[in-house]
C-alpha positions in Angstrom: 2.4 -16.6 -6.9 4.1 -13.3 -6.8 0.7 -11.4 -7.2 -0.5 -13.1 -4.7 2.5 -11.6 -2.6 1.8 -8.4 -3.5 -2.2 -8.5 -3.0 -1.3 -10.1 0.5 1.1 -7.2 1.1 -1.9 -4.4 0.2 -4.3 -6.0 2.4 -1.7 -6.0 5.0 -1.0 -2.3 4.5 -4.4 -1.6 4.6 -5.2 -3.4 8.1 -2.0 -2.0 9.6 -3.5 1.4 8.8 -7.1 -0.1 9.9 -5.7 -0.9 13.2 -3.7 1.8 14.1 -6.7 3.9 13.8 -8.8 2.1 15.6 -6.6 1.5 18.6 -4.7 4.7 19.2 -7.3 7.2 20.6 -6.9 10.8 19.5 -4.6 12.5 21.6 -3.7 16.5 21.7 -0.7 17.0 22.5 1.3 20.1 21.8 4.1 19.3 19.0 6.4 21.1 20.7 5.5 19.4 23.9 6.2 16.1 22.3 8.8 17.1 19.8 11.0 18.1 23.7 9.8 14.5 25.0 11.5 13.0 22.0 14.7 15.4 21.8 15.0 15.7 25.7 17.7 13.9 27.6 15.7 10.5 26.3 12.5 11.3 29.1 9.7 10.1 26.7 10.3 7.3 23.7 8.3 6.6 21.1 5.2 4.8 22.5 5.2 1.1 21.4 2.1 1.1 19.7 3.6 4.1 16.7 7.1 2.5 17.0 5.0 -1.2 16.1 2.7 0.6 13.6 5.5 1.9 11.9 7.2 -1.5 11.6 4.3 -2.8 10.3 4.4 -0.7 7.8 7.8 -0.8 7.0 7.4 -4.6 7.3 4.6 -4.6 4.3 7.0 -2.4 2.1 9.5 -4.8 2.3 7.4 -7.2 1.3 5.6 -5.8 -1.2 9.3 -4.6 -3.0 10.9 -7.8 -2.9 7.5 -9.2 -5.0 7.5 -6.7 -7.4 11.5 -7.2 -8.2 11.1 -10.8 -8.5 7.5 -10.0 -10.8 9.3 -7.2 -12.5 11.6 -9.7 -14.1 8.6 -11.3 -15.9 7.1 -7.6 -16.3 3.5 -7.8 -15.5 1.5 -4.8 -15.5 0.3 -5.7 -12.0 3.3 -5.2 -10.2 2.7 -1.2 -10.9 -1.0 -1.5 -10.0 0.0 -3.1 -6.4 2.8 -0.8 -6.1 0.2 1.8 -6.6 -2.4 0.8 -4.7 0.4 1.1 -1.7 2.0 4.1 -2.2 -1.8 5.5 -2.5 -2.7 4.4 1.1 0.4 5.8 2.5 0.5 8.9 1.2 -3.3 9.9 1.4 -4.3 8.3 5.0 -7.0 9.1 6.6 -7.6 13.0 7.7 -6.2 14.0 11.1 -5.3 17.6 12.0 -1.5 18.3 13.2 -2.9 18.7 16.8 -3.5 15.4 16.8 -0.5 13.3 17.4 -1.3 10.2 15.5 -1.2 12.2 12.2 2.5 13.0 12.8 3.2 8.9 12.9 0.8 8.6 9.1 3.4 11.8 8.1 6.6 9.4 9.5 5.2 6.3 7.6 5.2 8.4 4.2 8.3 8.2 4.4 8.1 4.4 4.0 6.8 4.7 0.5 9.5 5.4 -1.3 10.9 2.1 -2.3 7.7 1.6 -4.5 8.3 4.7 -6.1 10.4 3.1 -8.8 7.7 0.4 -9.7 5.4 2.7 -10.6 4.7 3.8 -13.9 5.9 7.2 -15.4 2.7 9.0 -15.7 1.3 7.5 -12.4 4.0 8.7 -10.9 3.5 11.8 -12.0 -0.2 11.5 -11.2 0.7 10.6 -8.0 3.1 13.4 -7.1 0.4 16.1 -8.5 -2.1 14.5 -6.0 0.6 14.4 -3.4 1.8 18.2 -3.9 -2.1 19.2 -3.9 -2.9 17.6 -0.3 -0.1 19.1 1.5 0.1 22.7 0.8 4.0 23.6 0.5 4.3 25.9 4.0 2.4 22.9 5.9 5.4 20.0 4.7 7.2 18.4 6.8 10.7 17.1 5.4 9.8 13.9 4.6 7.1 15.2 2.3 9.4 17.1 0.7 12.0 14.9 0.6 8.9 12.6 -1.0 8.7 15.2 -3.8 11.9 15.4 -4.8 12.5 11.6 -5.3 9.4 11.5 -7.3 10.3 14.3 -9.5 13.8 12.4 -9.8 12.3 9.5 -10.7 10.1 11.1 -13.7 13.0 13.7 -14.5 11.2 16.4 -13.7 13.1 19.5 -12.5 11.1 22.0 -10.2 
């Protein structure tokens, strides 16, 4: 029952990013220009469409967490494998340049991921946090990348 939880909650994940994609045109927008909408005496909010897509998200997390700690109990190797799978399509969406502004909301969802950090195995963690470190090269990071990072390493007790 649980793995079909956690199934349910990847195919989720992976629509939610499906969507979002496919509804939110490209647009250019200076970061600073929108980094002062967000910051500025509250002119511009979060469109709803990013604030929703990031719920989603968030939404899928959640579920996919509370499957794996009730399937952990019984220790399945699946509950890794779906945690996995997850933590795969957050971190490594789809290609978009900084100038566009969707790729700051895939950036913002990463952040998301790391409550499946600890269902993951030792050396896929590991695995993953190599890949991770090799797609974003260390002056490009945003916080939450690094922050990312550091929990892996944590997790696998690595030291830098």
């Amino acid at each position: 029952m649980e793995q079909n939880l956690i199934l349910d909650a990847v195919s989720r994940l992976a629509l939610c990013y499906e969507e979002y994609l496919a509804v939110v045109p490209e647009r250019k927008k200076g970061l600073g220009n929108m980094f002062h909408g967000w910051f500025s005496s509250g002119v511009e909010e979060m469109p709803p469409v990013h604030r929703d897509f990031l719920s989603k998200v968030e939404e899928c997390v959640a579920q996919l967490t509370a499957a794996a700690q009730e399937q952990k109990s019984n220790a399945p190797p699946t509950v890794g494998e779906g945690a996995l799978e997850a933590a795969r399509l957050i971190l490594f969406p789809a290609y978009l340049p900084l100038s566009d502004q969707r790729a700051l909301y895939l950036v913002a969802a990463q952040g998301c991921c790391d409550p499946l950090l600890p269902y993951l195995a030792p050396d896929d963690l590991k695995a993953l946090r190599a890949d991770f470190e090799r797609s974003v090269k260390k002056r490009e990071r945003l916080p939450v990348q690094e922050k990312l990072i550091k929990r892996m390493r944590e997790l696998t007790g690595e030291k830098k």
